[in-house]
C-alpha angles and dihedrals in degrees: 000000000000117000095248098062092040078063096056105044087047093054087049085052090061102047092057082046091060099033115094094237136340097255115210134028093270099053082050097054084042093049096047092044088055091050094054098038082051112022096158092049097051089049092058095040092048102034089100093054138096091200130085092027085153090055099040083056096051084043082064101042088058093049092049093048093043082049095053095033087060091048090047083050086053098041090052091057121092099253113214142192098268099044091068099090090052093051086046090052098039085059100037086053088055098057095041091059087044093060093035080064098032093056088043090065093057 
């Protein structure tokens, strides 16, 4: 996907975000394919808002199954020797960026 249609289909995803509600069958296939396609996105977008709880919810399932998808992915891998040093800084990297967000909330 190129960036100018990223752009696009994030500017779209706003719109939804502010509208009251996506009116017709089509903007709603439209809306929930752009916050699944961008789940992240949509969560930051939306984060302000009292509107779309159910698909802020199903934003973070997705997020949570592409997360543990990728660590199954891992799991299932021979791990080897070397490959000790990329998982502990995978990890360390993970928790860095936990507490960088934990200690922003504060």
């Amino acid at each position: 996907m190129n960036a100018e249609n990223k752009n696009a289909d994030l500017l779209q995803l706003l719109r939804f975000i502010n509208q009251d509600n996506a009116v017709g069958w089509c903007a709603n296939i439209w809306f929930n394919g752009l916050v699944n396609k961008y789940p992240f996105h949509f969560l930051v977008y939306a984060q302000n808002t009292n509107r779309n709880e159910w698909r802020k919810e199903k934003a973070r399932e997705k997020i949570k199954r592409e997360i543990n998808d990728k660590i199954e992915k891992l799991l299932s891998l021979s791990i080897e020797q070397k490959d000790i040093e990329a998982y502990e800084k995978l990890l360390s990297n993970l928790n860095e960026f936990i507490l960088k967000k934990e200690n922003n909330k504060l």
